[in-house]
N, C-alpha and C positions, 0 to 999 in steps of 0.2 A: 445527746444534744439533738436539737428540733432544724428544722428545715427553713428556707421561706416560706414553704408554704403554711406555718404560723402567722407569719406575718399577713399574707394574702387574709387569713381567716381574723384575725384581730382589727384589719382595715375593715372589714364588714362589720364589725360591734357586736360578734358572736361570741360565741365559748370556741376558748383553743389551747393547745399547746406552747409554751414556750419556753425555748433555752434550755442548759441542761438542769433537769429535775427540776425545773419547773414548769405550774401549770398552773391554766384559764386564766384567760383576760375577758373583760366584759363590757359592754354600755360603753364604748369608747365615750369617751377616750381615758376611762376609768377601769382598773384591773386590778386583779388579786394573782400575786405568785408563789410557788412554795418552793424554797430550794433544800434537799437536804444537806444536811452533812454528817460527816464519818469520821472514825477516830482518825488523828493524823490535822494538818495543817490546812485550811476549807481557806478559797478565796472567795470571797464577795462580797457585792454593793447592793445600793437604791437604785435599783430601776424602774419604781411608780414612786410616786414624788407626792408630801402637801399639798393642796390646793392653795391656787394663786390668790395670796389676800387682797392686795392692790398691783392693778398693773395702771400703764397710761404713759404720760412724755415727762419731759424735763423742761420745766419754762425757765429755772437758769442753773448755773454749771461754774462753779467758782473752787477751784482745786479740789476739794477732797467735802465742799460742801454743797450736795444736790438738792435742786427744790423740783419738788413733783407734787402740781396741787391738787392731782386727783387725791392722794395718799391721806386717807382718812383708818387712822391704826392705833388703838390701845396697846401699843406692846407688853408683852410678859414680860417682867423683870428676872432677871436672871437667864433668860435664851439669848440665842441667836438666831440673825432669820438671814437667808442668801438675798440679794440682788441680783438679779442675771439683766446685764444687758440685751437687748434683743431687735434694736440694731444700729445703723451706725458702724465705724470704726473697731467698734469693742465688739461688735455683736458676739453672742457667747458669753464674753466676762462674766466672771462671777465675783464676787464678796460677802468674803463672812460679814455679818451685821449686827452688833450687841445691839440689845435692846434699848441699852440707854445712850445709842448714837441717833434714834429717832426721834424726834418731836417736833410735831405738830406736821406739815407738811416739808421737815428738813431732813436728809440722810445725808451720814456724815460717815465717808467711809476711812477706811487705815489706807488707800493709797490716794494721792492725786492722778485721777482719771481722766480729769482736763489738759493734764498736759500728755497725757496717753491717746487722744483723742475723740472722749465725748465730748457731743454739743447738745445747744439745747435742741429739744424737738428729737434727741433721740429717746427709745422707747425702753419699757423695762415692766420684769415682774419681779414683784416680792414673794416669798414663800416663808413659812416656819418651819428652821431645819428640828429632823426630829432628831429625839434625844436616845442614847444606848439604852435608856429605862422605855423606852416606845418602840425602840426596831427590836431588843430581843424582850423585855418583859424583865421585870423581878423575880417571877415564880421560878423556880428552883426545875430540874430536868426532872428527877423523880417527882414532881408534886404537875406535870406537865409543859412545862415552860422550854424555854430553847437552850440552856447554859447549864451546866454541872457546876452547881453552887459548892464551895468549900471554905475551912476557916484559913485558908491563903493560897497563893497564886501556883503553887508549888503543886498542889491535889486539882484546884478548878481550870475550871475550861477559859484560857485569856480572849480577850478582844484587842488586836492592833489597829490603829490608825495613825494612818503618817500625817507626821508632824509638819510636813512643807520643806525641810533642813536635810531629806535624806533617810533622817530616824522615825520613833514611832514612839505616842503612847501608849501606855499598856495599859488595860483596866480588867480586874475579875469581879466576879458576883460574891461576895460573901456569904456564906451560911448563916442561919440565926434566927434569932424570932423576926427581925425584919431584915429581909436581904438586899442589901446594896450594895451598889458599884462601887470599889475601892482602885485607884491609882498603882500599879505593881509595885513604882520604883517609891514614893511615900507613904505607901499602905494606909492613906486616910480614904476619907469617904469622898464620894467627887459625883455629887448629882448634877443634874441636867449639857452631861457631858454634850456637844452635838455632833451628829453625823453628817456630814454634807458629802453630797452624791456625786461628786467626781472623785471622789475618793472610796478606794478598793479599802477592803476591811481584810485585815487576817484572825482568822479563828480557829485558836489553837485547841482540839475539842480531847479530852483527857480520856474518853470511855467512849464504851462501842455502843452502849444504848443510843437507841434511833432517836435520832433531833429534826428538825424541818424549822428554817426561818421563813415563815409567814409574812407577807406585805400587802397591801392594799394601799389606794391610792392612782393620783391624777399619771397617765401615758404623754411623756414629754415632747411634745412635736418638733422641737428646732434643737440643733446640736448645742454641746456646751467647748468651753479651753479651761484647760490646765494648764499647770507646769510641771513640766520635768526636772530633776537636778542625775548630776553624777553619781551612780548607782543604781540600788532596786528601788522602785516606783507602785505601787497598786494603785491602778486606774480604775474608778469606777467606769464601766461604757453606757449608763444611763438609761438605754432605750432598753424593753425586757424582749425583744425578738429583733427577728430581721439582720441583725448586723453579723459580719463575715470578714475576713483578712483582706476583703475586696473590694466593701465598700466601705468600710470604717473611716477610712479619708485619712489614715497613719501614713502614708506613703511620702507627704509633702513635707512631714513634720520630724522624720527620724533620719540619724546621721546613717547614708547608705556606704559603704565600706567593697574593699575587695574578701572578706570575709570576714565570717562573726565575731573575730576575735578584736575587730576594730569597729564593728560595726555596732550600733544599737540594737537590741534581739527584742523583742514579742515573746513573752510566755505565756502559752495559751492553759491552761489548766483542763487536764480531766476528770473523768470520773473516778479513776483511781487515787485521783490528786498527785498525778505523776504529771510533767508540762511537757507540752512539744512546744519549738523557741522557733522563730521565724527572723530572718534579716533580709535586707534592702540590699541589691546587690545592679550592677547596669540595670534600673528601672525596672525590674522585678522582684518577687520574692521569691525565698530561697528557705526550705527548710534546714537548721540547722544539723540533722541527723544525716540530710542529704544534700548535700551541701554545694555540689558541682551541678546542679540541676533546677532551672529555675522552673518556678511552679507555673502552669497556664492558671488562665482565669478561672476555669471550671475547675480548678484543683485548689486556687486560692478561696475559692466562692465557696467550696466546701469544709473549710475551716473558720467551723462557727465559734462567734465571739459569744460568752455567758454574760453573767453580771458582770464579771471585772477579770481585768489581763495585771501582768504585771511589764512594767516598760523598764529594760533595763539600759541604761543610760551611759555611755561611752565617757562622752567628750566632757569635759570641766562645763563650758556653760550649759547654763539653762535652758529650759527649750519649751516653746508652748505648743502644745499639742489640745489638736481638733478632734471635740468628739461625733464624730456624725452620728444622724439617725438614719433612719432606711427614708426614702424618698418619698413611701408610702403614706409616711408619716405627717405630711403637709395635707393631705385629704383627711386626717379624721379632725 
């Protein structure tokens, strides 16, 4: 794992390091990262993002139906694109977006956001969430690709993604004259799955041959929310450098306990893909292996965040959680 001083070098629009096993960013606020992974259970997100297709305000705001009349968009039938609010009330929000919830200058999302409190005159981008066929590739691991293709989920390397309930979709790459993504649990075909980037991905990788997930793409300047439920969580943390157990901005947002066993934990993942777990305890943190000792800042600042943590989740309600970026991030 990488330093701030990535982050120092990426705010300049140079070539840098960032996060673990990944590298260079460039042309801010535009960047390419490479993460590897290894046999065993690999955690990780989107941390460079599509480019914004339409951004601009909302001239009105009628429960769950938005008009934004910058918003000049052909959507693809069959995707999905985010909404992130960005500011306002909601700022951060996001929403998944079918394609055919857009037309002409109307977004029509799955929640009422008006009574959550947008108005009009607040701001927003759109983006094209990309699809499992975009972030890992069809091509098969021995023909160069990122996925150990096989004829079922049992021999190949799966992709998890949480469902929002708790649980997870599974999806593997099938072997063949043409290889596609198949659903674990109805073993049919399921193209243009999407991946949206608060959400941590698990990648269960079946063999030791050397993999790297590859991204490129826009450097997000303003934090995102999620939610949490009861249990385990993979968080994507969005920004590809810079963030630490110090500034992440979790602290406001997890249930802090007299120890871990009632507390919300942080599972930081390593390179070994073993986790060290963190809890909130009298307004500090606390590693869980050391448990009677709260961490100072410089020892919190030095447990860096990668692509995605895992939040594991105590109390029954839900909880939204803020994803910060590094501060630096408002200057590119």
């Amino acid at each position: 794992m990488k330093s701030r001083f990535a982050l120092t070098i990426l705010a300049a629009a140079a070539l840098t390091s960032v996060s673990r096993a990944q590298t260079t960013a460039y042309t801010n606020p535009v960047g390419y990262t490479t993460q590897t992974l290894s046999k065993g259970t690999n955690l990780a997100g989107l941390t460079l993002h599509n480019p914004t297709l339409s951004s601009g305000t909302f001239s009105a705001v009628a429960g769950t139906s938005l008009t934004a009349p910058n918003l000049s968009l052909n959507p693809t039938a069959g995707r999905t694109y985010i909404l992130e609010i960005t500011s306002g009330t909601l700022a951060g929000v996001i929403q998944e977006i079918p394609a055919a919830s857009i037309s002409g200058t109307t977004i029509t999302t799955s929640q009422n956001l008006a009574s959550l409190g947008l108005a009009v005159g607040n701001s927003y981008k759109l983006r094209l969430a990309p699809t499992l066929e975009e972030v890992f590739t069809t091509t098969p691991l021995n023909n160069g690709g990122v996925l150990h293709a096989a004829l079922n989920a049992t021999s190949a390397d799966v992709v998890s993604i949480p469902n929002g309930a708790g649980g997870y979709d599974r999806y593997y790459l099938r072997s063949g004259a043409t290889p596609a993504f198949r659903n674990v649990a109805t073993n049919t075909v399921s193209p243009n799955v999407p991946v949206i980037y608060v959400d941590g991905l698990t990648i269960d990788k079946k063999t030791t041959t050397a993999a790297a997930l590859n991204a490129t793409g826009e450097v997000k300047t303003t934090g995102s929310n999620t939610v949490v439920v009861k249990g385990i969580n993979p968080v994507g943390i969005v920004a590809p450098a810079g963030l630490n157990l110090f500034n992440a901005g979790l602290e406001d947002d997890l249930f802090a306990a007299l120890n871990a066993t009632s507390a919300d934990v942080v599972w930081v993942q390593q390179p070994n893909l073993t986790y060290r777990k963190f809890f909130r305890r009298s307004g500090a943190w606390r590693d869980v292996a050391n448990a009677t000792v709260n961490l100072t800042q410089a020892q919190a600042e030095a447990v860096t965040l990668s692509s995605a943590i895992i939040i594991e989740r105590k109390a029954a309600n839900a909880a939204n959680l803020d994803l910060n970026v590094p501060s630096a991030y408002s200057n590119l």
